[in-house]
N, C-alpha and C positions, 0 to 999 in steps of 0.2 A: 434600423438594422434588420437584415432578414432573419425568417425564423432557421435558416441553415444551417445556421455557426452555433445555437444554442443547441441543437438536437447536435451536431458532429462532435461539437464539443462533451454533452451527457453522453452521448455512445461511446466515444474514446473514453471517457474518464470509465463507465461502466464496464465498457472489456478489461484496461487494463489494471484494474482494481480486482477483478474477478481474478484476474490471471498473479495477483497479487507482486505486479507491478508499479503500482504507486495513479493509480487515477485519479490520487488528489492532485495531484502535479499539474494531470494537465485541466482539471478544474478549478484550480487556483488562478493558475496562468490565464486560461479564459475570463475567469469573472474579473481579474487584475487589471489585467491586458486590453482587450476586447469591449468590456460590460458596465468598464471604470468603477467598480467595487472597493471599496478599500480594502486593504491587507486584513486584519482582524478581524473584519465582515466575511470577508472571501473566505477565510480558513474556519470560520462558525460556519459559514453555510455548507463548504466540506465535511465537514462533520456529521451534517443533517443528510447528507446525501452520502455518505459512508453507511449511515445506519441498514437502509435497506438493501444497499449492493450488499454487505457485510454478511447480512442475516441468507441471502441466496445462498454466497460461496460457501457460508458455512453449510449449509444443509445439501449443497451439490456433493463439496468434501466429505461431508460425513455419511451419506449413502453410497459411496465409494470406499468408503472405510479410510479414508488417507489420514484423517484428526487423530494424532496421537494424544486424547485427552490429559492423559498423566503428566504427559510432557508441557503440556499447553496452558493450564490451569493458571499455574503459580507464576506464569508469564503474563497470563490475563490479568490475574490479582496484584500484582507490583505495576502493572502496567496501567489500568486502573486510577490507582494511588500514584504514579507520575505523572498521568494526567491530572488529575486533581491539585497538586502542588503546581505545574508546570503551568497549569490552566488560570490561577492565583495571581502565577507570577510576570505572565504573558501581557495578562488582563489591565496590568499597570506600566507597560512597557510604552515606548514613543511608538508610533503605525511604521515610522519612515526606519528605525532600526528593525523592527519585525521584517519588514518588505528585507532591509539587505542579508538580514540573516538567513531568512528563510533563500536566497538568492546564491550565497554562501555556498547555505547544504547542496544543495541543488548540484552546481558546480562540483563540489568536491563528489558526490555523489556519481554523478555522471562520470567523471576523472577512472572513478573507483570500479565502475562497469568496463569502461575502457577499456585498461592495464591490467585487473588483478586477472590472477591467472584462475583459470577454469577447470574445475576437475570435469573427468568424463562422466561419475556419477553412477558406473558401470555397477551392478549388482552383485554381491558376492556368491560364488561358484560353492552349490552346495555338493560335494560326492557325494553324499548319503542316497541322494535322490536321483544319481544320473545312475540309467540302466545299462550294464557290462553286456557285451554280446558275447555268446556262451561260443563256443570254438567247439 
């Protein structure tokens, strides 16, 4: 195998993890696919390779100010603790149901980008701050 597909593949997965698109998707799919990994390997090694995309976006986000800490927190700490039960429960699963589940979400995931509908995301209009021109 040439080394092209491993770098194209880390680069996709690392943009669109940054952009907090899901770049384990397509480092899954690669090491599955492509690398013949098993399921439960491939998504442990995702993991190892989340840690430091994770650790940039966060410090790109947060010298931007975007990290609404308050907000984020008690997301982080239940989320955390769902990995850890989830992590448990995974660990004793068959590989070949993992693979379709995870194949599943995927699917419906993708579906769900499709169709749902899209706000504009447009900012709200402060008066306070817009200047009147004096007549």
């Amino acid at each position: 195998m040439s080394v092209f597909l491993p770098i194209l593949a880390g680069f996709l997965a690392g943009i669109f993890g940054a952009m907090g698109l899901g770049g384990g998707s397509v480092l899954i799919i690669y090491l599955t696919v492509f690398a013949g990994v098993k399921q439960l390997a491939a998504q442990g090694i995702n993991l190892i390779f989340f840690l430091p995309t994770a650790a940039v976006a966060v410090f790109v986000y947060s010298k931007k100010r975007i990290i609404k800490w308050r907000t984020i927190l008690p997301v982080m700490i239940f989320g955390a603790i769902g990995t850890l039960v989830t992590g448990f429960w995974v660990g004793n699963l068959n590989s070949e149901l993992v693979k379709k589940l995870f194949g599943i979400v995927i699917v419906f995931y993708g579906l769900y980008e499709l169709f749902a509908q899209k706000s504009t995301n447009k900012p709200p209009t402060n008066h306070h701050n817009i200047r009147k021109k004096r007549m």
